[in-house]
DOTORSE-33989 format. One record per residue (C-alpha): residue in one letter; x negated, y, z. Coordinates in steps of 0.25 Angstrom, whole numbers, plus 2048, in hexadecimal, padded with zeros to 3 digits. Each point is the difference from the previous one (the first is absolute). Layout:
N
R;residuo;px;py;pz
R;A;X;Y;Z
...
//
This chain:
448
R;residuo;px;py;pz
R;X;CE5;C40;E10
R;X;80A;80B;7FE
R;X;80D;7FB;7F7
R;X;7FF;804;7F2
R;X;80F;806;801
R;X;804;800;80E
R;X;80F;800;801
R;X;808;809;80B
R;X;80E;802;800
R;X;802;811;805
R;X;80B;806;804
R;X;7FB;80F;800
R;X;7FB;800;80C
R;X;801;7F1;806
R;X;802;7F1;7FF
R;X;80C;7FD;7F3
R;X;80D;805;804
R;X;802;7EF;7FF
R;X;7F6;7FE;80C
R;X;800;80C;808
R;X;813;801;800
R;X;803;7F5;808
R;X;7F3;7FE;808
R;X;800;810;803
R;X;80E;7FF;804
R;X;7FE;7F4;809
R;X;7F6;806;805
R;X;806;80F;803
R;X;80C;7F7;807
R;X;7F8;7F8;809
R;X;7F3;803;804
R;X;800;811;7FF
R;X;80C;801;807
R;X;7FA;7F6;80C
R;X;7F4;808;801
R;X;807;80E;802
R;X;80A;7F9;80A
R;X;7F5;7FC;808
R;X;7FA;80F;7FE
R;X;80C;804;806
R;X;802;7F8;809
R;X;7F1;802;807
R;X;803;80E;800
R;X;80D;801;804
R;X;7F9;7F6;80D
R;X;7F3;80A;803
R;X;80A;80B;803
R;X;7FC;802;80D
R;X;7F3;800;7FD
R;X;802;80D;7F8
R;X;808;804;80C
R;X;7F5;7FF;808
R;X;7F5;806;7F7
R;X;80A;80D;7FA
R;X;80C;800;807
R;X;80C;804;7FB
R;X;7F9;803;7F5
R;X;7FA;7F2;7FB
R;X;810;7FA;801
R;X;806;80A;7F7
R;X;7F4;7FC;7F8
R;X;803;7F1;801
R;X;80E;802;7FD
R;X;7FD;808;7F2
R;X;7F6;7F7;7FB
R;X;808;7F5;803
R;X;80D;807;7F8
R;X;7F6;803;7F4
R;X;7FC;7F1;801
R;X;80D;7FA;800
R;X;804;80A;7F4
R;X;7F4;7F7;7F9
R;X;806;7F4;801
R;X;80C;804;7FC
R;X;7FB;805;7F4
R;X;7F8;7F5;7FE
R;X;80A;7F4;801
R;X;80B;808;7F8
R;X;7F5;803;7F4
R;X;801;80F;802
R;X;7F6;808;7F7
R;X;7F3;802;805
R;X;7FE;80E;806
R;X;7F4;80A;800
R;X;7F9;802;80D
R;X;801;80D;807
R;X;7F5;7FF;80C
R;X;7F6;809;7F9
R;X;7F4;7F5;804
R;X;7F4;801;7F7
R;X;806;7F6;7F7
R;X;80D;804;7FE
R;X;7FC;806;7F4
R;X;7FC;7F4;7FA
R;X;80A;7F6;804
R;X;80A;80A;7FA
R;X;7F9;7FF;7F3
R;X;7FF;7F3;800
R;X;80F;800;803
R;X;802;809;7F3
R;X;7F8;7F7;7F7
R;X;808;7F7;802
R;X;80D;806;800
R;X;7FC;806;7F4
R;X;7FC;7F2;7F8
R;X;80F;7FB;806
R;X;806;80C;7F7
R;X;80B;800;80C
R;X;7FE;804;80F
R;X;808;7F8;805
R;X;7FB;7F4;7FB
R;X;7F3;802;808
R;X;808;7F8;80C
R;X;7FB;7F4;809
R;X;806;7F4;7FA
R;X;7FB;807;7F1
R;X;7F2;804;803
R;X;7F1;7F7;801
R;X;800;7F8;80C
R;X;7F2;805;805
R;X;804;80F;7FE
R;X;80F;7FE;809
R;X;7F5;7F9;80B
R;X;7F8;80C;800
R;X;80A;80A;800
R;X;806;7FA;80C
R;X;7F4;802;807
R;X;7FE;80D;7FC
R;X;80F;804;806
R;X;7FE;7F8;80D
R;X;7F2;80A;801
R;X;809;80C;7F9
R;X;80B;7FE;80D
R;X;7F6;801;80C
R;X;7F9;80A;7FC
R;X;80D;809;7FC
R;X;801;7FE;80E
R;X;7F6;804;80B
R;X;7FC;7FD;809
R;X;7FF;7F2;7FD
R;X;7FA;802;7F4
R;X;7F4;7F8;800
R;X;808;7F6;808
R;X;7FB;7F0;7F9
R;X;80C;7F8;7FD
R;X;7F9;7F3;7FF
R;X;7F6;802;80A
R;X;807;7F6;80A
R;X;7FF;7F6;7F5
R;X;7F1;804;7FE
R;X;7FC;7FF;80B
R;X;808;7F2;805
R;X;7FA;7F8;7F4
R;X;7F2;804;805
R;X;803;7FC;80D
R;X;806;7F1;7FD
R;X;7F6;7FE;7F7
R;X;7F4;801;80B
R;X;7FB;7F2;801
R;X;7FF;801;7F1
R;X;7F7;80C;801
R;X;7F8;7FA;80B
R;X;7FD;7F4;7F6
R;X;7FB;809;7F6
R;X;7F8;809;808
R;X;7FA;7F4;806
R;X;7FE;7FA;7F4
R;X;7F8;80C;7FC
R;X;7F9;802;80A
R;X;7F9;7F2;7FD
R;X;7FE;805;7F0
R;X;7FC;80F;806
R;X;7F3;7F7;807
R;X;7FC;7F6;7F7
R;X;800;80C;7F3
R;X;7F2;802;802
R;X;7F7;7F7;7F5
R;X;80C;7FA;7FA
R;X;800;7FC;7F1
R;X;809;805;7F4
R;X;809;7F4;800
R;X;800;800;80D
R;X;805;80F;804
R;X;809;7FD;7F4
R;X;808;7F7;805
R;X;801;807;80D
R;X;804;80E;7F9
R;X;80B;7F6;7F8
R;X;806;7FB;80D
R;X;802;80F;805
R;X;805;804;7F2
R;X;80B;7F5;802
R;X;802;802;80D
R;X;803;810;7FC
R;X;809;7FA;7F6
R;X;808;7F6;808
R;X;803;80D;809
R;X;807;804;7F5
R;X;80B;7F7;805
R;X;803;809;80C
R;X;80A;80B;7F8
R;X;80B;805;807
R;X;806;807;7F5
R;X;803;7F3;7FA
R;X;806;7F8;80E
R;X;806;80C;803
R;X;7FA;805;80B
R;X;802;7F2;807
R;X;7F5;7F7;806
R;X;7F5;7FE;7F5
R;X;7F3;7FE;80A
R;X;7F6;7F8;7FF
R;X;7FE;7F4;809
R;X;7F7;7F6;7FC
R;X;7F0;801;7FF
R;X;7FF;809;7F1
R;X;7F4;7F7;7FF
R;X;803;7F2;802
R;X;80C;802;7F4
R;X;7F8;803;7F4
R;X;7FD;7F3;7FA
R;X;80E;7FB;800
R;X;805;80F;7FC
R;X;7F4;7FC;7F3
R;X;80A;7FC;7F7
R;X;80A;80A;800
R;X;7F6;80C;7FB
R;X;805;802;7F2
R;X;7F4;807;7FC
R;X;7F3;801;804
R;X;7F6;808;7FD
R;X;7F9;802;80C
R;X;7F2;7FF;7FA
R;X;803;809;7F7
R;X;802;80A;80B
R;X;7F3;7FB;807
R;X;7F8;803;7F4
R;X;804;80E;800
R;X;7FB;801;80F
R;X;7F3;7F9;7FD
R;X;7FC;803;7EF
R;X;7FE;812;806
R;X;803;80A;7F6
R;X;7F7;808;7F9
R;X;7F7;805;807
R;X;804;7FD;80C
R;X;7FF;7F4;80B
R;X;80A;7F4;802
R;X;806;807;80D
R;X;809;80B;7FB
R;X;80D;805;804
R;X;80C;7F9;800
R;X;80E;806;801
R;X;80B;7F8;805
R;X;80E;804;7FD
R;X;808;7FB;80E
R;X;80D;7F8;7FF
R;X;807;7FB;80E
R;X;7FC;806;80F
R;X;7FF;7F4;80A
R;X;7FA;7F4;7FD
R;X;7FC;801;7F2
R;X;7FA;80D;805
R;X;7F5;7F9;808
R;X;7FE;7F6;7F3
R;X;7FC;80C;7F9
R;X;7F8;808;80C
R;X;7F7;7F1;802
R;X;7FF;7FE;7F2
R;X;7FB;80E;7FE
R;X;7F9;7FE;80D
R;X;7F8;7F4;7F9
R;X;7FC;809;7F3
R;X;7F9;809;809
R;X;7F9;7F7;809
R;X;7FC;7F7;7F5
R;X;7F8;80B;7F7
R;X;80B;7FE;7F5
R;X;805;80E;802
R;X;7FB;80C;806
R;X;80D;809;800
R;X;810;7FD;801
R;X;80B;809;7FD
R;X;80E;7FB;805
R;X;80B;808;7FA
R;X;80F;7FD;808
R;X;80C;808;7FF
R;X;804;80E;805
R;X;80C;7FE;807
R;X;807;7F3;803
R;X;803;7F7;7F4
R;X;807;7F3;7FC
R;X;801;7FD;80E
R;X;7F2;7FB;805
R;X;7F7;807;7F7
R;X;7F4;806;805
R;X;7FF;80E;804
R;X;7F4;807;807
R;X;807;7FE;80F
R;X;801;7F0;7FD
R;X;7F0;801;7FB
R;X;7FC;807;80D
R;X;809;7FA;809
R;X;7FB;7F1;7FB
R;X;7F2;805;804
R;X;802;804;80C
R;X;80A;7F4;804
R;X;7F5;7F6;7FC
R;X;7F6;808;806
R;X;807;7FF;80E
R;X;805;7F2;7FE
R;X;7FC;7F6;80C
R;X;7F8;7F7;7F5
R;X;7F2;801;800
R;X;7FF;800;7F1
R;X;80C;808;7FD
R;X;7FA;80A;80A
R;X;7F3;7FF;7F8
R;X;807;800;7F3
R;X;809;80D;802
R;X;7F2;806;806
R;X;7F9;7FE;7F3
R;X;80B;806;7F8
R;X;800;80D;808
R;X;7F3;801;7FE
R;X;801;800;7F1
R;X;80A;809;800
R;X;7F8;80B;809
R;X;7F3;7FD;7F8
R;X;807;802;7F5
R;X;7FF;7F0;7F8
R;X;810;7FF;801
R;X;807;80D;7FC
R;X;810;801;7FE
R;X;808;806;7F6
R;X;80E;802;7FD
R;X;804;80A;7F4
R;X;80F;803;7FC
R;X;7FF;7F7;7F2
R;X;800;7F3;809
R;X;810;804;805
R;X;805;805;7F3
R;X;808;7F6;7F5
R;X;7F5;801;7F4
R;X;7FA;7F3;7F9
R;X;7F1;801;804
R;X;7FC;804;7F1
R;X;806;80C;801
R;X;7F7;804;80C
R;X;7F4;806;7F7
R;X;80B;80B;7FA
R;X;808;800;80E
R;X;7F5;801;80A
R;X;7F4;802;7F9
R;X;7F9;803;80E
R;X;803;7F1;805
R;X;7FA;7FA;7F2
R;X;7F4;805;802
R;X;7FD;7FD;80E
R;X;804;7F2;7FB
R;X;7F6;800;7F5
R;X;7F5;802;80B
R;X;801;7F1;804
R;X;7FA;7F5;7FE
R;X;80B;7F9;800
R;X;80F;804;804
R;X;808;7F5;808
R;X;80F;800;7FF
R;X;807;7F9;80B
R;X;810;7FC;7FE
R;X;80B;7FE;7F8
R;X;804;80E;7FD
R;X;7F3;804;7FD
R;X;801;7F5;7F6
R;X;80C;804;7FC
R;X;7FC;80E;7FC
R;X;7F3;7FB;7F9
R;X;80A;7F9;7F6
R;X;80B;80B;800
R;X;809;7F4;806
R;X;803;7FC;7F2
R;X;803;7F2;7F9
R;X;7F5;7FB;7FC
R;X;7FD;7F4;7FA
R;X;7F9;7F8;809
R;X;7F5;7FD;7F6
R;X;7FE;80F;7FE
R;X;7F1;804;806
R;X;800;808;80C
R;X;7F8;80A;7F8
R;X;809;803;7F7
R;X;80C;801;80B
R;X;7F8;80A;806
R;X;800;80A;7F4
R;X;7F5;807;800
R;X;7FE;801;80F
R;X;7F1;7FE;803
R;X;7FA;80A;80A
R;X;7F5;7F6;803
R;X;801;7F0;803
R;X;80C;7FB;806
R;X;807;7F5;806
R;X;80D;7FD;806
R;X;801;7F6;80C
R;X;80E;7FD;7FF
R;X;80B;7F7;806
R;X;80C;7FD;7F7
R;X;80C;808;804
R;X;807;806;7F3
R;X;803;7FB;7F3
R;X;7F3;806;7F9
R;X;7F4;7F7;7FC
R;X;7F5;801;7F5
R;X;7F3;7F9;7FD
R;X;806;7F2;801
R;X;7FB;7F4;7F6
R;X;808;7F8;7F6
R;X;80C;7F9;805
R;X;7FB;805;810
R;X;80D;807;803
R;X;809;7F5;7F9
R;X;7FC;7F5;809
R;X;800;80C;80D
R;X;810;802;7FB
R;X;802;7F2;7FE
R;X;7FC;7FD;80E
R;X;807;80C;807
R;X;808;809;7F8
R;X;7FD;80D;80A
R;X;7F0;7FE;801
R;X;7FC;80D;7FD
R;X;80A;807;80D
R;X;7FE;7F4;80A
R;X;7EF;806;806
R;X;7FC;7F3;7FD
R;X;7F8;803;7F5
R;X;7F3;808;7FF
R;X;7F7;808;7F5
R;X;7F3;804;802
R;X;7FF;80A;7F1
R;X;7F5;807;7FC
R;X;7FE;809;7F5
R;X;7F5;809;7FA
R;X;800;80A;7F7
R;X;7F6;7FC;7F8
R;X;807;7F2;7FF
R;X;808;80A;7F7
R;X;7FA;806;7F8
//
């Protein structure tokens, strides 16, 4: 039930000046600064490696984009304005806008500055100028920053990967003939396991060790407890009530969060929706350029294929097998569009990106993996935590939609009387810590 008069507390275009101040600022002084040293550093460490591959050329390269990055941070710990891009790229044009919006709604340029605007806009916009400095600077322009990080969280999570492969495999054989509740609680365990992925952000641990090393599986009973909301079978009566003229198996879209681990949560879950007859088509959507240090771009999606595919583990092998095969036939596709890497609030993507909307209103249902997604559903606002996730999305419904969600950021909506008092009472920082989970759905027509 939506809140007869949900209460949100807006600073023009964040969380209240209260909220977002000091925890932006924390934030800006601590973590930020930590992730572009580290960018730094890999760079200023891979120097030979542009030596090899351009020549002179690739160090005069590395010694620029490091300048423009240090010139960053110093911008960014002194609370200098926030400065228009100058790359040119085809979202320039709208980041500047977005820049001008809000310098325009501050009445004073230079109060559009790190420590005085939204949290979630000065995380973006750092992104943006760590793209902004490579590629100013060929020929290591499309060089990936956080590929290292990647690509080692894969690695020492293996034994955790063979475990879920394995484990589907075992589901993959005994799918024939199987009864509803019984392919239920199978598509439940994978739906958790793809949540508990969620855990595996680098962004947040800053680029340190954040693998998985236990069996995804054997946790999900004792990780129970902690999911805040649930509303799984809500999201398994969409799969299996059909639309209008349609069959149950449709097209679901999922909206991809974190390479590494939590990548091959999501690859086996859609896996399972394909195998099972739930789902006939999937849509993964991922970033365009590297972003909030392991998100999902369309190198991590292929090069997880083919590093599955090649593993020396019979059911890895066979797994990454099966998802080349989608791909090439067409049942898995990968998408990335230029909104996913820019600062809006996802209810403004109908006006800003009218082109992405409707894709997304051609599935079945959309899954949204991650904080930040979750983030820009609710405009990274403070919410009352009673408030119905509905409402916090304001008017964003391109179809059906869920969030599978770890806690990582002070936002939080859909919770029952009295829930998020006892969680405060208990630990005052339960919404940052990743111990806690959301599986959200909403439907448009549950608000009409």
């Amino acid at each position: 039930m939506m809140a007869a008069n949900p209460t949100v507390h807006l600073a023009p275009l964040s969380l209240s000046a209260k909220v977002v101040g000091s925890f932006a600022y924390l934030t800006v002084k601590d973590r930020m600064p930590t992730i572009l040293t580290k960018v730094i550093d890999t760079i200023h460490r891979n120097k030979n490696q542009f030596l090899e591959q351009y020549g002179e050329e690739g160090i005069e390269a590395e010694k620029q984009t490091i300048s423009l990055l240090s010139k960053l941070r110093n911008e960014m710990q002194t609370d200098k304005p926030i400065l228009a891009l100058t790359d040119e790229l085809s979202d320039t044009e709208a980041w500047n806008r977005y820049l001008q919006r809000h310098q325009e709604q501050q009445g004073d340029q230079e109060s559009v500055s790190w420590f005085k605007s939204p949290w979630l806009y000065v995380e973006c916009y750092m992104y943006r100028r760590i793209h902004e400095a490579l590629w100013l600077h060929p020929p290591i322009s499309d060089y990936d920053v956080f590929n290292e990080g990647k690509t080692r969280t894969y690695f020492e999570s293996q034994q955790a990967v063979m475990s879920l492969c394995s484990y589907f495999e075992g589901v993959r054989q005994n799918m024939e003939g199987l009864a509803q509740n019984q392919l239920f609680e199978y598509f439940n365990s994978l739906l958790q396991v793809s949540l508990w992925g969620n855990k595996c952000d680098l962004s947040v641990s800053s680029g340190q060790d954040n693998s998985q090393k236990t069996s995804p599986i054997d946790s999900l009973s004792s990780l129970q407890p902690f999911i805040l909301v649930d509303d799984s079978e809500l999201v398994w009566s969409t799969l299996t009530s059909g639309q209008p003229g349609k069959s149950s198996a449709g097209r679901v879209d999922i909206v991809l969060d974190n390479a590494g681990f939590e990548l091959v949560t999501d690859l086996v879950f859609a896996d399972f929706l394909i195998s099972s007859g739930l789902v006939s088509e999937i849509h993964f959507h991922g970033k365009s350029f590297p972003w909030f240090v392991s998100d999902v771009t369309a190198n991590d999606f292929q090069w997880t294929i083919r590093q599955t595919m090649a593993a020396n583990h019979k059911y890895m092998s066979k797994s990454g097998a099966q998802w080349q095969r989608y791909l090439k036939e067409g049942v898995w596709s990968y998408h990335d569009h230029p909104f996913w890497t820019q600062p809006h609030e996802y209810c403004d993507m109908e006006a800003e990106a009218p082109d992405l909307y409707r894709k997304l209103q051609g599935a079945d249902l959309v899954l949204f993996k991650g904080d930040l997604n979750y983030r820009k559903l609710t405009g990274d606002r403070d919410w009352d935590h009673m408030v119905s996730f509905g409402a916090a999305l304001r008017g964003f419904g391109p179809s059906p939609l869920c969030v599978l969600r770890t806690l990582k950021a002070n936002v939080q909506v859909g919770l029952q009387l009295g829930q998020a008092e006892k969680l405060t009472s208990e630990d005052p920082n339960w919404m940052t810590t990743g111990m806690y989970a959301v599986i959200q759905f909403n439907s448009p027509k549950s608000e009409e």
